[in-house]
C-alpha positions in Angstrom: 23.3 -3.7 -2.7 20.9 -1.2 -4.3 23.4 1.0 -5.6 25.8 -2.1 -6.9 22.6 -3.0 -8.8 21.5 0.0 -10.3 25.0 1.4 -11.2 24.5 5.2 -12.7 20.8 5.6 -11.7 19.4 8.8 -12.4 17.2 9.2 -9.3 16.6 7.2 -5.8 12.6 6.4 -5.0 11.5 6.7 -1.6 7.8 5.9 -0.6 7.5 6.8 3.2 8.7 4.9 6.9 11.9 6.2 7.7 11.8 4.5 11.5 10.2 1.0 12.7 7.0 0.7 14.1 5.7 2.2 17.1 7.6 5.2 18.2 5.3 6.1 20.6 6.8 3.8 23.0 10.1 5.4 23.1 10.7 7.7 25.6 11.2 11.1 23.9 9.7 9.6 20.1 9.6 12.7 18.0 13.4 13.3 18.6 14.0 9.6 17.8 11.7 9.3 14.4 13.7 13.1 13.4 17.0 11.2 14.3 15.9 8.0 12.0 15.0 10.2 8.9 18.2 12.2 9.5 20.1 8.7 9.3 18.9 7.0 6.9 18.3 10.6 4.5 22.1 9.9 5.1 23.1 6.8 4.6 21.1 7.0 1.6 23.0 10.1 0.1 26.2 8.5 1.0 25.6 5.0 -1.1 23.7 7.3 -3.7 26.4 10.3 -4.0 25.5 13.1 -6.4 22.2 10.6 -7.5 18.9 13.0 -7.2 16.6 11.7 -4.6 12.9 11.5 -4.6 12.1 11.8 -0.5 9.0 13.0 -0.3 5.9 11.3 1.2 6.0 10.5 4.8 4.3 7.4 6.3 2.1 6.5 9.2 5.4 5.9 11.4 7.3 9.4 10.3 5.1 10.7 13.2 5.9 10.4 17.1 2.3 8.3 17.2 1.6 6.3 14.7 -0.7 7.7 12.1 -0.6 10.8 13.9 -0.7 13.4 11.7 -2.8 17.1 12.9 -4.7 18.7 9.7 -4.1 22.4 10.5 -5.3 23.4 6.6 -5.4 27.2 7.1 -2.0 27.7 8.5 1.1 28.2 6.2 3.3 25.5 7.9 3.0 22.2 10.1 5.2 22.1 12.5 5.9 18.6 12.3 6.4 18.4 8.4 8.8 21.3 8.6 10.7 19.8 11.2 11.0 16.2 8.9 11.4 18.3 5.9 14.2 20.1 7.5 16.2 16.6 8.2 15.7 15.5 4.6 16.9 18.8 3.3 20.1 19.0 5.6 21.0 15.5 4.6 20.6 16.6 0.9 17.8 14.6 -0.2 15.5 17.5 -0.3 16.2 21.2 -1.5 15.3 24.2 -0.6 12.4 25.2 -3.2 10.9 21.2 -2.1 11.0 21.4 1.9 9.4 25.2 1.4 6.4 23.7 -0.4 6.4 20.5 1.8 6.2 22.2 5.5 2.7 23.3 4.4 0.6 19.8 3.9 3.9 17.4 3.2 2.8 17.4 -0.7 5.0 19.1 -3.4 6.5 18.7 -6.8 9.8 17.5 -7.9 11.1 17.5 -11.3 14.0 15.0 -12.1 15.5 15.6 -15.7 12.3 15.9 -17.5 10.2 13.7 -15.7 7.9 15.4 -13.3 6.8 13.9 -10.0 3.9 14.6 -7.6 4.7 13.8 -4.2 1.3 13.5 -2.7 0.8 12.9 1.5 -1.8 10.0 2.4 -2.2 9.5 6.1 -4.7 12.1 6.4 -6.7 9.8 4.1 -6.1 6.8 6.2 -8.3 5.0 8.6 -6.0 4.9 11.2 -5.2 8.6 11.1 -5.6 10.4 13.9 -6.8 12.8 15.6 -10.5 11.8 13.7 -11.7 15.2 13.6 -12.3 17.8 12.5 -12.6 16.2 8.9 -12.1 18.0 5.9 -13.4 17.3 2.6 -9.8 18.5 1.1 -7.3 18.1 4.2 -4.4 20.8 3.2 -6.2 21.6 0.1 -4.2 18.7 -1.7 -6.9 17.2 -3.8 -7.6 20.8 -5.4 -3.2 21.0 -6.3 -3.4 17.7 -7.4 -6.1 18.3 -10.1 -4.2 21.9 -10.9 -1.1 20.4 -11.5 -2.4 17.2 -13.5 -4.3 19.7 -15.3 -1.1 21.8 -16.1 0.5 18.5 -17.0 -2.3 17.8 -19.7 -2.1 21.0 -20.9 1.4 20.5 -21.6 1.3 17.4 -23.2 3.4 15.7 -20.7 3.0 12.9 -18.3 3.7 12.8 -14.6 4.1 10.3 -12.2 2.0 10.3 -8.7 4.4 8.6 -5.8 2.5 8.1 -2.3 3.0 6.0 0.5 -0.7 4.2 1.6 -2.1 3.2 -1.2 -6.5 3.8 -2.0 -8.4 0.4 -1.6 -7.9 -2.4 0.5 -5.1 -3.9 2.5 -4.9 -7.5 1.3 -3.5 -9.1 4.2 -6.5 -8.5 6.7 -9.1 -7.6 3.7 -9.7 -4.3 5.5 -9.8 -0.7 4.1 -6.7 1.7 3.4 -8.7 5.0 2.9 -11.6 6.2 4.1 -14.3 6.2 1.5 -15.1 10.1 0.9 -11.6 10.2 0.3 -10.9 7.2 -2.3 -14.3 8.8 -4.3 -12.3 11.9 -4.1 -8.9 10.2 -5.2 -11.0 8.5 -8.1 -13.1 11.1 -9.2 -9.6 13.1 -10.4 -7.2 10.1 -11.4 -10.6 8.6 -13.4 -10.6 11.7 -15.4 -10.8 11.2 -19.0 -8.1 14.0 -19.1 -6.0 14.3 -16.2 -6.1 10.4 -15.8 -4.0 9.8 -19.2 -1.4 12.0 -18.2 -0.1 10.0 -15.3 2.6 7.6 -16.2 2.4 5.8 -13.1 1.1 5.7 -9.8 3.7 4.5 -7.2 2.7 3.4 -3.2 4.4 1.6 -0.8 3.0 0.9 3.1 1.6 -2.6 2.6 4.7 -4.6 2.6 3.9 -6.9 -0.3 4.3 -6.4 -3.9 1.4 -6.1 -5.6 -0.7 -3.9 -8.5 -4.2 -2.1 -8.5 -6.3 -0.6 -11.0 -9.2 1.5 -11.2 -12.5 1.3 -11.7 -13.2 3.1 -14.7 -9.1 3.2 -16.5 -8.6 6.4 -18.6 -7.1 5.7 -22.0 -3.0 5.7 -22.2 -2.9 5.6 -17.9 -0.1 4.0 -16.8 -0.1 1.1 -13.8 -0.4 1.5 -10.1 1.9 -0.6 -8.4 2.8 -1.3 -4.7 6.0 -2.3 -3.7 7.4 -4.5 -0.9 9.6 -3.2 2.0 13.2 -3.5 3.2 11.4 -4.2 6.6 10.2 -7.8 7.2 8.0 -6.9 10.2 4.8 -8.3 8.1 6.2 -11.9 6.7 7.7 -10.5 3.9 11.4 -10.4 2.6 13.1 -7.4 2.4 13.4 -6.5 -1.4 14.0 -3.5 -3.6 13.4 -2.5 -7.3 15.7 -1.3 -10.3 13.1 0.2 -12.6 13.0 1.3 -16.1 11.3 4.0 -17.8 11.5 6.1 -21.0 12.7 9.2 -20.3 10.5 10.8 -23.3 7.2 9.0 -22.6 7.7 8.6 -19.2 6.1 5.2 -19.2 7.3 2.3 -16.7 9.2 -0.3 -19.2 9.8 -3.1 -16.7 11.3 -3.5 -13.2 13.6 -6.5 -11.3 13.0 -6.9 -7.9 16.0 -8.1 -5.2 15.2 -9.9 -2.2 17.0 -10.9 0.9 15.5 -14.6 1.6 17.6 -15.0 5.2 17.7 -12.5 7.6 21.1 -11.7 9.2 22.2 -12.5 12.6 24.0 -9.5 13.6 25.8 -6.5 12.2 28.7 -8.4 11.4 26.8 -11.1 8.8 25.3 -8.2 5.9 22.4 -9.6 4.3 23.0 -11.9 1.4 20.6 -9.8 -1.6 20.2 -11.6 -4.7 17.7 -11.2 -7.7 14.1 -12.5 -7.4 12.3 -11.7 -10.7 12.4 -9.2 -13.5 8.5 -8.4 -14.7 8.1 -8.6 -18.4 9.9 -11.7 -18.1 7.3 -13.4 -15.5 4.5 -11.3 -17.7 5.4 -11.9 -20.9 2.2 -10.7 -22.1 2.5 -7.1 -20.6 3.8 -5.1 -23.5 7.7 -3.6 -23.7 7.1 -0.7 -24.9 5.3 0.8 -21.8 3.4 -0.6 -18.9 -0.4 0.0 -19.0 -3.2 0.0 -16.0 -5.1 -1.8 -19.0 -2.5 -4.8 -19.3 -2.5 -5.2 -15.5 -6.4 -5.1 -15.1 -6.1 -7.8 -17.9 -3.9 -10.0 -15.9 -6.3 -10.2 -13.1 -8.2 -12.4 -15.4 -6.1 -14.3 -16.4 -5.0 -14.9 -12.5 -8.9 -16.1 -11.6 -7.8 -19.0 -13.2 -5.3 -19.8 -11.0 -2.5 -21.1 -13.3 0.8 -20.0 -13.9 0.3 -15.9 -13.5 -1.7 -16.5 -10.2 1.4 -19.2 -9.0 4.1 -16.4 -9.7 1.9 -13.3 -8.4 1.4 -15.2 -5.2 5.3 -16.4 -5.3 6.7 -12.7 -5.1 3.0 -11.2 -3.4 5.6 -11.5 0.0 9.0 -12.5 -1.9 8.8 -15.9 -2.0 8.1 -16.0 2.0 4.7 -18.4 2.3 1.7 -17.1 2.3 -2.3 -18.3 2.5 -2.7 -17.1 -1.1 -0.1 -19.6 -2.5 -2.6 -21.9 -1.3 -5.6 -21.3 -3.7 -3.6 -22.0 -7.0 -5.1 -24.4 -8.9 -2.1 -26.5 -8.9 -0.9 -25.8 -4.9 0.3 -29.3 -3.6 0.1 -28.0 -0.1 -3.1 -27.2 0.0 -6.0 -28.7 1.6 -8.8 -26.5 0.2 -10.7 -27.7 -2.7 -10.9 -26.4 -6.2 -14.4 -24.7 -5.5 -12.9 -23.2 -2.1 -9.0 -22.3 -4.2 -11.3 -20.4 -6.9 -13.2 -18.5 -4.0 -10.1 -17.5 -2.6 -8.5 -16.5 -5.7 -11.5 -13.8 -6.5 -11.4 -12.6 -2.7 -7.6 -11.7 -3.4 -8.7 -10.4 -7.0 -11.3 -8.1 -5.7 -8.9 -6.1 -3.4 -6.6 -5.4 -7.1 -9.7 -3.1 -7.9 -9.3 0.3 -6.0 -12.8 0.6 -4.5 -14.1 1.9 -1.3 -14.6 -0.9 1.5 -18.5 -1.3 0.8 -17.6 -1.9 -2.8 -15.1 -4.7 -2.1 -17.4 -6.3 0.3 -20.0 -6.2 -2.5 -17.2 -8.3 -4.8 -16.5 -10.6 -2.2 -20.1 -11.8 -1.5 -20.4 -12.0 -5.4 -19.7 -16.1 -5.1 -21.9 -16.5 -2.9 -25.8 -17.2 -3.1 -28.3 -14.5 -2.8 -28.5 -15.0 1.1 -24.6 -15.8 1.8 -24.8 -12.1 0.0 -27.2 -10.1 1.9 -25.6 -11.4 5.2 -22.1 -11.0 4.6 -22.4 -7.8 3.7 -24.8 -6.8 6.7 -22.1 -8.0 8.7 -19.0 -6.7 7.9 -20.4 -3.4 6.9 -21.8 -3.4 10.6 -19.1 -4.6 12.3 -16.4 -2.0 10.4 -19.1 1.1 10.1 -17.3 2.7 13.3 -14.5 0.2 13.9 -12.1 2.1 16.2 -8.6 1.6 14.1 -6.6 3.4 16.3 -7.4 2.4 19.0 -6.8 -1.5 18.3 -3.9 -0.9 16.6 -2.9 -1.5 12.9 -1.7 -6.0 13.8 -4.8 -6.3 15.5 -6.9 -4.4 12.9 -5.4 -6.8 10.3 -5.8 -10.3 12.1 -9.5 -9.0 12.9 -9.9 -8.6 9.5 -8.2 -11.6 8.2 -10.8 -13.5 10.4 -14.1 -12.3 9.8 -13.6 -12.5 6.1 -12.8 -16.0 6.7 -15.5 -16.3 8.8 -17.9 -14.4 6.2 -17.0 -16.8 3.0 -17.3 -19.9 5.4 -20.6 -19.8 6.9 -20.7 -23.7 6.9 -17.5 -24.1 8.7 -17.2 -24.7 12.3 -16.5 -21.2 14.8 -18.0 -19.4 11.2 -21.3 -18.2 13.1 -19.5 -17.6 16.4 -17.0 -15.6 14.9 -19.3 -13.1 13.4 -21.9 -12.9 16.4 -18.9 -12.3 18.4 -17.4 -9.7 16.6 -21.1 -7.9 15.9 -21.4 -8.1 19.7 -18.1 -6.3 20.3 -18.6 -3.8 17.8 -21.8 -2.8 19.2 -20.3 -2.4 22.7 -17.4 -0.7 21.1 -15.2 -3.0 23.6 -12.5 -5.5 21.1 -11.2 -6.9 24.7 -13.6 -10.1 24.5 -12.8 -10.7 21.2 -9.2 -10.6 21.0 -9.1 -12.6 24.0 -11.5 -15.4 23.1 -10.2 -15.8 19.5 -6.2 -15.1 19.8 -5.2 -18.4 18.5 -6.0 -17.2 15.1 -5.4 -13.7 15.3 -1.3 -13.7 15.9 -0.1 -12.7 13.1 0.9 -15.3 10.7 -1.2 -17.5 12.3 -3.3 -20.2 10.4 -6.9 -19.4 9.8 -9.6 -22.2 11.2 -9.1 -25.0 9.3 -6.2 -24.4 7.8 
């Protein structure tokens, strides 16, 4: 379906997860997860024949345990990179000069026409990565190449584009962090740059499973958007989608993008999913420019979205690809919502806050900013207590994000019934560093997909 619709595309995107989710369960993993990314490396260059392909960042699950990714910084090669690399190469999607640079830290540069990409590696940033230590300020020395080759790309005159696969910020699903928050200050303190920062065209992640945008804190002048992108898998309540983008060869800018969808899952291999077109961009954002996308125009829509009309109703729509979601529920004009306005506008921000790439201490500080000056103090004591030393791994990236989900509920609802108990339970657990209780007591609401209290 992607190939029918892009017709003579001059390169295929690829943002990370070759195999589904927890391969540590299978019995011998890191041959199945190489196996995976051999296949579909494959069955990639075969619908895609003699199209470039852009392969490079691996995700949590292109590991034998998820997130597992050993930093070994002073050695030339990684054994597990090299071995990925290797499968991506002998299926085409890689060459030789790439895997050679990516064995080292899974970073590198590719160069398609004249467009330049930086293929940057994130789960080393992540929360969930493991093993925790030893921490490095500059895991594989990536931060220091990334500044040297934006640098080189200033100097130039060009622009580049930066393609990743976890996105910095927050995880909007379960309101919980992405990066750790050395590492986002880090991130920032390069892509912020008055000078390197306007000489990235876009920034392009994937790993969340909805389709959404972000922008920074401080935007340099002329930067391009940062956009996250939905995922063939529908593990999260999402559709399966994919984009056809657009871009200027010269400027290298982003002109627009259409996103397909599959909106019924298939029965079996004989029934292939039934793709069809959900929505092109500058056509459901008519006041993003056509001449090239901007971080500026998106950062404006955000404001125009706190209102809750018609940008918030279609960035909600396509936020999973039409498949419902809680934040359809705080338009201004839902009919299927219970909440009221004050409650829908509350919502609306707490969504809003998480399109601003910040550390997690940063978007709690957003999120408490609707509520009085001791709804404030205590929300924040809270969550900041309860995630300081949260043990990611260990519960597991579902149960991290229904956790999540819940006590931010349970944060902006200190009125509502279970609010308090929630949070003293949760504080409690956190300070035992034992979840079991927790999870136990509260399960009705933390199955993913489940309705929040009073919903």
């Amino acid at each position: 379906a992607a190939a029918e619709a892009a017709g003579a595309a001059e390169f295929v995107l690829f943002t990370g997860d070759f195999p589904w989710h927890s391969m540590q369960r299978m019995p011998q993993p890191a041959e199945t997860v190489r196996g995976v990314v051999r296949n579909v490396s494959a069955a990639i260059r075969a619908a895609f024949p003699g199209t470039p392909a852009a392969f490079g960042p691996l995700g949590n699950n292109d590991n034998p345990q998820n997130y597992y990714q050993a930093v070994t910084t002073p050695q030339a090669e990684h054994p597990w990179f090299s071995a990925v690399g290797q499968e991506m190469r002998m299926a085409s999607v890689m060459n030789c000069d790439e895997w050679s640079d990516f064995k080292y830290g899974s970073y590198y540069e590719t160069n398609h026409g004249n467009l330049t990409i930086l293929s940057i590696a994130t789960v080393y940033y992540s929360v969930g990565h493991v093993p925790e230590s030893p921490k490095e300020s500059d895991p594989f020395r990536q931060f220091s190449w990334l500044r040297e080759r934006l640098q080189a790309a200033a100097d130039a005159g060009t622009k580049v584009w930066i393609v990743g696969h976890i996105p910095p910020g927050i995880e909007t699903y379960g309101s919980t962090a992405l990066w750790r928050p050395e590492y986002v200050e880090a991130y920032l303190a390069i892509v912020q740059d008055p000078v390197l920062g306007s000489c990235i065209a876009a920034q392009l992640f994937g790993h969340v499973h909805k389709d959404e945008f972000r922008y920074l804190p401080k935007i340099p002048a002329g930067a391009g958007p940062m956009l996250l992108t939905a995922s063939i898998s529908p593990v999260y309540y999402n559709w399966p989608t994919f984009k056809l983008v657009e871009y200027d060869p010269e400027t290298k800018r982003l002109l627009n993008y259409r996103a397909f969808y599959v909106s019924e899952l298939p029965r079996g291999p004989a029934q292939p999913p039934q793709w069809k077109f959900g929505y092109d961009l500058l056509q459901t954002y008519p006041q993003l420019p056509e001449g090239g996308l901007l971080m500026a125009d998106f950062k404006a829509l955000t404001h125009k979205m706190q209102a809750g009309l018609r940008d918030y109703d279609w960035y909600a729509k396509w936020y999973t690809m039409q498949y419902p979601n809680t934040y359809q529920k705080y338009a201004t004009t839902a009919n299927n919502s219970a909440l009221n306005q004050t409650s829908r506008a509350i919502g609306r921000h707490n969504f809003l806050c998480a399109a601003r790439v910040t550390t997690y201490s940063q978007y709690v500080d957003c999120t408490a900013a609707k509520q009085g000056a001791r709804g404030r103090a205590s929300t924040r004591s809270a969550l900041r207590d309860i995630f300081h030393d949260f043990p990611y791994a260990e519960i597991g990236e579902e149960n991290t994000l229904a956790i999540g989900r819940l006590l931010h509920w349970a944060a902006q609802s200190t009125g509502a019934p279970l609010s308090h108990d929630i949070l003293g339970s949760a504080r409690a657990c956190a300070a035992r560093g034992d979840w079991r209780p927790f999870l136990a007591t509260y399960s009705r609401y933390l199955r993913y997909g489940s309705a929040l209290p009073g919903e």
